[in-house]
N, C-alpha and C positions, 0 to 999 in steps of 0.2 A: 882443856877446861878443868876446874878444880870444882868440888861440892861444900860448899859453908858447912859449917859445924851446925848451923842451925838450920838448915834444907835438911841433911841429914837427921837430924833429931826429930824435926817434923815429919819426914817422911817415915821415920820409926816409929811413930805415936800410930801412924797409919796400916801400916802390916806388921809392924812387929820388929824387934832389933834382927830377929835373925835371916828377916826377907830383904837387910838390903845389905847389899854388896858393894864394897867401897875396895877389900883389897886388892894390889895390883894382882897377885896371884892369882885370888879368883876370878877378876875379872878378863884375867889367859883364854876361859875357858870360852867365854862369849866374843872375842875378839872377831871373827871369822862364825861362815855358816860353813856347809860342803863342799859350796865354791871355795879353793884351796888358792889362790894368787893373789888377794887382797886382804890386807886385817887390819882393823882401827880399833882402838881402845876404847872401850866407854866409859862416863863419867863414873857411873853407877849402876847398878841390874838392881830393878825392884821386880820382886815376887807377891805380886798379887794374889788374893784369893777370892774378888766380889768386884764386880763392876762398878761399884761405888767406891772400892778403894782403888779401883782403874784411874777412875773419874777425877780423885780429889788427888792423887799423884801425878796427871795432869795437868791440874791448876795449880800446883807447886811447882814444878819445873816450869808454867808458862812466867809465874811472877817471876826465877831467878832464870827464864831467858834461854832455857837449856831447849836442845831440841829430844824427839821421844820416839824413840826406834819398835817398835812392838816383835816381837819375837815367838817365835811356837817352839817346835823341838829344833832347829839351828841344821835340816834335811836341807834347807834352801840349795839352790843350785847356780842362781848370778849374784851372787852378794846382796841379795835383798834383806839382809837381817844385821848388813853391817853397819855400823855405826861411826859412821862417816864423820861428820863432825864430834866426834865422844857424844855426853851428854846423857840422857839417862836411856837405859836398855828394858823395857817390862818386858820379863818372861813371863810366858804362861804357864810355867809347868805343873803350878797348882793351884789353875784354872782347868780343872779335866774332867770334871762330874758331868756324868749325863742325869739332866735333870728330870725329865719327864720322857716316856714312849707310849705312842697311839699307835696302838698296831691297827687297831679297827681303818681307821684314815690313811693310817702307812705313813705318822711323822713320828720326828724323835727332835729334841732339843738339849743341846750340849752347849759346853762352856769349851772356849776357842782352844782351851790347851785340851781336850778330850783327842785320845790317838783314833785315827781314821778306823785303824784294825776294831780297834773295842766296839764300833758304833756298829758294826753287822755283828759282833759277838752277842751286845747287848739283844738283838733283835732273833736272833738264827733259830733259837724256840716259836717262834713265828712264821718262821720259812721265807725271811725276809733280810735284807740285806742294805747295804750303801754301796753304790753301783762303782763310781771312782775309787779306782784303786792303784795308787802310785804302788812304786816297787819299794819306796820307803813304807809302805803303808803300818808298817809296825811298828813305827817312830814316829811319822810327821802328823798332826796334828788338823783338825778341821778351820781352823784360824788358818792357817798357815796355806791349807787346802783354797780358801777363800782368796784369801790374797794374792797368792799365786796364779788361780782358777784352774787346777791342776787337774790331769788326765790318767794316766795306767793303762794298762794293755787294754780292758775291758770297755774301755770309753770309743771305743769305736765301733761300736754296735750303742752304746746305752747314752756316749755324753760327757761332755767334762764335768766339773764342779758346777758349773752355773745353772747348770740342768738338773740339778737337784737340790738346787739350794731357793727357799720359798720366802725366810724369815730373818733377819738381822737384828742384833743386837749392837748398838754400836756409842763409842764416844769419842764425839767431835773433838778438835783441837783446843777448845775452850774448855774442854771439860763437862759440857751437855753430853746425858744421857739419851739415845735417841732410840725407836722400835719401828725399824724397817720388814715393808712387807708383814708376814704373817704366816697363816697353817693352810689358806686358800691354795688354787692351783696359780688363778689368774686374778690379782688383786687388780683394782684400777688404777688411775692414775701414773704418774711414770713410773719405771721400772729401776729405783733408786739401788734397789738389792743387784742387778745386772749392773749395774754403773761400778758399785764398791765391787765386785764380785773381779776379780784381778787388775785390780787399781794398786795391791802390793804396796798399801800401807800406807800410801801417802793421802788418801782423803778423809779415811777415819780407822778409829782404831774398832776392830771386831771383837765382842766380849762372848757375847752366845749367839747363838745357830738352831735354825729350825730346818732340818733337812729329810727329803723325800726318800720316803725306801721302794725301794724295787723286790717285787717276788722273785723268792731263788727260781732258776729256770724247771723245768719237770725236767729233762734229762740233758746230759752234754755229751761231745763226743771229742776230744783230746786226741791230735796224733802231729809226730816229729815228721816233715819230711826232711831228705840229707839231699843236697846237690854238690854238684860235681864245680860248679860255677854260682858267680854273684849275680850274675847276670839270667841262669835260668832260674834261679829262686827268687830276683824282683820281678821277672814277667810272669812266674805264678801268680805273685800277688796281684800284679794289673788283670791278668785273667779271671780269677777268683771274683773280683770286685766288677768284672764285664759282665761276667754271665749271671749277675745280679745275686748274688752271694752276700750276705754281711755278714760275716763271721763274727762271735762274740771278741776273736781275738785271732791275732794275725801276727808274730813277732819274727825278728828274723837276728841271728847269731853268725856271727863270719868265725874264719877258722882263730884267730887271736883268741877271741872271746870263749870258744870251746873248748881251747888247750887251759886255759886259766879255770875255768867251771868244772871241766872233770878234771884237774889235777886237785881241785877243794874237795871236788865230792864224790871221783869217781863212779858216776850212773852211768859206765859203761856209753860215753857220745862217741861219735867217732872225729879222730883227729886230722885225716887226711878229706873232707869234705873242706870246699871253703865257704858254704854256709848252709845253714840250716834255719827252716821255720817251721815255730809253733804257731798251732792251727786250733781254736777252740770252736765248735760249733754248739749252738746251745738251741734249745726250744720245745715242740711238742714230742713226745717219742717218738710218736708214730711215723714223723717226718724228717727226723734225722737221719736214719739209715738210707735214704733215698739221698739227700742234701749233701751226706758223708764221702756215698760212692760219687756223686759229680766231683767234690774236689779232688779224690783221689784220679779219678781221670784225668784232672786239668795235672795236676803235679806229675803223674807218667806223661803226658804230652809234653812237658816243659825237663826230661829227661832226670826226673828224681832219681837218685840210684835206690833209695829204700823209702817207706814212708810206716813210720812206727807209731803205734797205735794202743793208747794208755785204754787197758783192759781192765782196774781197778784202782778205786779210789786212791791208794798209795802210789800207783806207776803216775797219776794224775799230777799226785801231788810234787813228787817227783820232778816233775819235767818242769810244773811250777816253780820249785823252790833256788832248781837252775839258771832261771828264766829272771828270776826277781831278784837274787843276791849273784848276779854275773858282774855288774859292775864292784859289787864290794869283794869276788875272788880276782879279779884283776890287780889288787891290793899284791898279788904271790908273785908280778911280775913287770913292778917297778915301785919304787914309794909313795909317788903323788901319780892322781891323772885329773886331770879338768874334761866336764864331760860336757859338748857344746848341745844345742837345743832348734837347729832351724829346722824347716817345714819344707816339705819340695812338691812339686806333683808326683802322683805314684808313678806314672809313663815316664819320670825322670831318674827316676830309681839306678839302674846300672853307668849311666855316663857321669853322675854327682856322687857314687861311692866311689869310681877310679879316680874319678876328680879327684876327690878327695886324701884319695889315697898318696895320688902325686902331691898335691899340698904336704901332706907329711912327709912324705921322703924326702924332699925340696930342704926341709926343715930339721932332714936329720932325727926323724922323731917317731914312733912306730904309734899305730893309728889303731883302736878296737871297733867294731863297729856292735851295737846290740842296739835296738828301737822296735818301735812301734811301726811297720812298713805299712801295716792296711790303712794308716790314713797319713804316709809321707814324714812323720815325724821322726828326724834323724836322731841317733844318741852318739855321735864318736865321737871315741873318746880318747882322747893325747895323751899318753904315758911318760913320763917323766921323773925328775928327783928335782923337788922344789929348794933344795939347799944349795941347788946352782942357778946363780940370777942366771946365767946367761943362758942357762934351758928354759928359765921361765920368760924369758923375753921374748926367745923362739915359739915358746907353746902359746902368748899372748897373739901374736903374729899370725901363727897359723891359725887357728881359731878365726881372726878374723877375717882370713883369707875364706875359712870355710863355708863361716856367715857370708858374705859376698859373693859366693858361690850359688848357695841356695837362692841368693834374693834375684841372681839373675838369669836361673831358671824358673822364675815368678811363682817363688817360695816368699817364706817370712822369717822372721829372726826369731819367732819363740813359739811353740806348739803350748807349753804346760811349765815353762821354769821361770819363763818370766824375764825381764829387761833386765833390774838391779845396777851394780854401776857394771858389771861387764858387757854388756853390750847397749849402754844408753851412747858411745863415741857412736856406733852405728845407725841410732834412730834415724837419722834423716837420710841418709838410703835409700830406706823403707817410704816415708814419709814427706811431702812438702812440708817450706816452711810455716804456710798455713795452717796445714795438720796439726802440725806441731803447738803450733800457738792457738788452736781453738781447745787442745788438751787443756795446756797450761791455763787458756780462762777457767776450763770444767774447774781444775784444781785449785785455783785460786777460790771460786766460790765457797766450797770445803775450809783449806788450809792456805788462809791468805796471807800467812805469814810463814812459810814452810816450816814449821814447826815438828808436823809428822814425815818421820822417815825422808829427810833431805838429801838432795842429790843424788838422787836415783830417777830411773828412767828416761831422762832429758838428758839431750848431749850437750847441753852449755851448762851443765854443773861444777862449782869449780872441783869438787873431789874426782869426777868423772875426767876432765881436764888432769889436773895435777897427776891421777895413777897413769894417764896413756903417758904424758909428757919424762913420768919416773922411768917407766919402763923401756922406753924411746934410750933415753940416756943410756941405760942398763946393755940395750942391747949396741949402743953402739962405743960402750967402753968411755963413757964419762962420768964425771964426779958428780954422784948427787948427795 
């Protein structure tokens, strides 16, 4: 697609000559989100700063036909921020003010480019917080949060995004401004804020956010256990979760993942364990130390060789800081990795990570595992060098193999990243065809012209089509 000289000029009168982006160069940058195996170019990137110049950029790209990709910080994880047919890109990144905070009520209202991190900074003089916390959380965005309906280690004690999200801001495909929901707990009428609330951009675009804060806990209690096996560190977690435990957080780290973390940061992990979980308990003081000692008993039953035990805010943070940038130290040990996102029962835990494992080796491909185990949400992640199609065609492969895996241990394809075009060839797997087409009514109602964020999450998309058909080729040594 190309941009008139005069859509451009108009769209400058709107944010200003230097919010829109027309060079190919710069447009490099927005090509791709995190997810690393697909990239489209887009027409243009407009930089907004007010949901009216959301609005009226919009109704400019709806007169010249373009479709409108909405973007937060480009953390996405299934190409949901790709811009599949070009066409115009609105970045939020200066959309980011937090406009108002009610600590009395415990809300706060940001603008969709505001970073997830800032929104519990904003508040922390409060003793109050934003409960979702991706491991991007210091880059990705509450827009982006929404669309996604994103999760973090701590959402399995407190909730995904949807569960703290009260109030929407939003603009339809025409360019209507709309004010979903509100500052109440339970508004009446339908629940339109859950409906957009990881719809990922195809039913409206999210401008500002009214989101629920949660009091910080009175005390936590943070500790590593190390096992000798995969296998007894996931029937911890199934034990933990039996004897009616909800930990604020529950991670788990195989040995890949640990050699890549402490060779970034060296905090002393050990390297001949082949995995390890982090264990956050949170709540009243007085009942921690009771709660603390049960899990450590279930972790010696289940043959922990050690279980270490964060004595001060910094050993905390520590074990944290591991825990949340492991996939960005896996960077130390290959170029590219695509990190998949399906859901399993937790009782499925050790036969879906050898699984898994075998799918990679099958593939020639070495395999990290780090996730979220207390509510089944897998993270492995395929290491790779993306400058050779034919790794990337294996890493497409397996991936889906993995996806297929989970779904037929009565998993799901997404916990918190979302469909995008990498796994909409799989929706109907998951889904009948009816499923499928009572979605597509929903979204027709919205964007009855696909105008917002096209060809994503449906598997009859043609972009969704055309990349498996590329990749097919790729892998089997023909001309595309």
């Amino acid at each position: 697609m190309s941009l008139s000289d005069t859509l451009r000029i108009d769209m400058e009168r709107i944010v200003g000559a230097e919010a829109v982006l027309t060079d190919p160069i710069q447009l490099l940058a927005y090509d791709c989100d995190a997810y690393t195996i697909e990239k489209a170019l887009p027409t243009a990137v407009v930089l907004p700063q007010t949901t009216e110049q959301v609005a009226a950029i919009v109704r400019l790209a709806n007169r010249a036909g373009l479709p409108i990709v909405p973007r937060g910080a480009g953390t996405g994880l299934s190409g949901g921020a790709l811009a599949a047919r070009g066409g115009i890109v609105l970045a939020f990144s200066r959309m980011h003010r937090i406009l108002w905070v009610d600590t009395r009520n415990r809300r706060l209202r940001a603008q969709a480019g505001a970073v997830n991190y800032q929104l519990s900074k904003a508040v922390q003089h409060a003793g109050l917080h934003f409960a979702p916390d991706p491991s991007s959380q210091g880059a990705c965005t509450i827009g982006g949060n929404v669309a996604e309906n994103s999760g973090g280690p701590h959402t399995l004690k407190y909730g995904v995004t949807v569960n703290h999200i009260t109030g929407l801001q939003v603009v339809l495909p025409d360019g209507e401004i709309m004010e979903l929901g509100g500052e109440e707990d339970e508004p009446f009428g339908y629940d339109l804020v859950g409906l957009l609330t990881g719809s990922e951009g195809t039913l409206a675009i999210v401008t500002e956010v009214v989101a629920r804060l949660a009091s910080n806990p009175q005390a936590t209690r943070t500790m590593l256990a190390v096992f000798e096996t995969l296998e007894d560190a996931s029937q911890t977690v199934s034990d933990i979760i039996a004897a009616g435990i909800v930990p604020a957080a529950l991670e788990l780290m195989d040995a890949l993942t640990l050699q890549a973390v402490e060779a970034a940061f060296g905090y002393g992990f050990p390297l001949d364990a082949e995995a390890v979980l982090l264990i956050e308990l949170d709540g009243l003081e007085a009942e921690l130390d009771g709660e603390q000692a049960r899990v450590l008993d279930i972790c010696q039953r289940n043959c922990a060789r050690e279980v270490r035990r964060a004595t001060t805010p910094l050993e905390r943070a520590k074990l944290w800081a591991a825990r949340k940038k492991a996939i960005g130290a896996l960077g130390r040990l290959a170029p590219s990795c695509v990190t998949q996102d399906g859901v399993i029962p937790r009782s499925k835990l050790p036969q879906v990570l050898r699984e898994a494992g075998r799918i990679a080796e099958k593939y020639g491909l070495r395999l990290a595992n780090v996730f979220h185990a207390g509510d089944g949400n897998l993270h492995p992640v395929l290491l790779f060098d993306d400058s050779d199609p034919e790794q990337v065609a294996r890493v497409v492969e397996a991936g889906d193999e993995i996806l297929a895996l989970c779904l037929r241990e009565g998993g799901s394809l997404s916990g918190e990243h979302g469909i995008g075009t990498e796994k909409c060839a799989s929706m109907h797997q998951m889904f009948t065809a009816q499923d499928l087409a009572l979605m597509k009514r929903v979204k027709a109602v919205f964007n009855p012209h696909d105008v917002l964020n096209p060809d994503k999450m449906f598997p009859d998309t043609r972009y969704c089509y055309e990349s498996k058909r590329r990749l097919t080729a790729i892998r089997r040594g023909a001309a595309v």
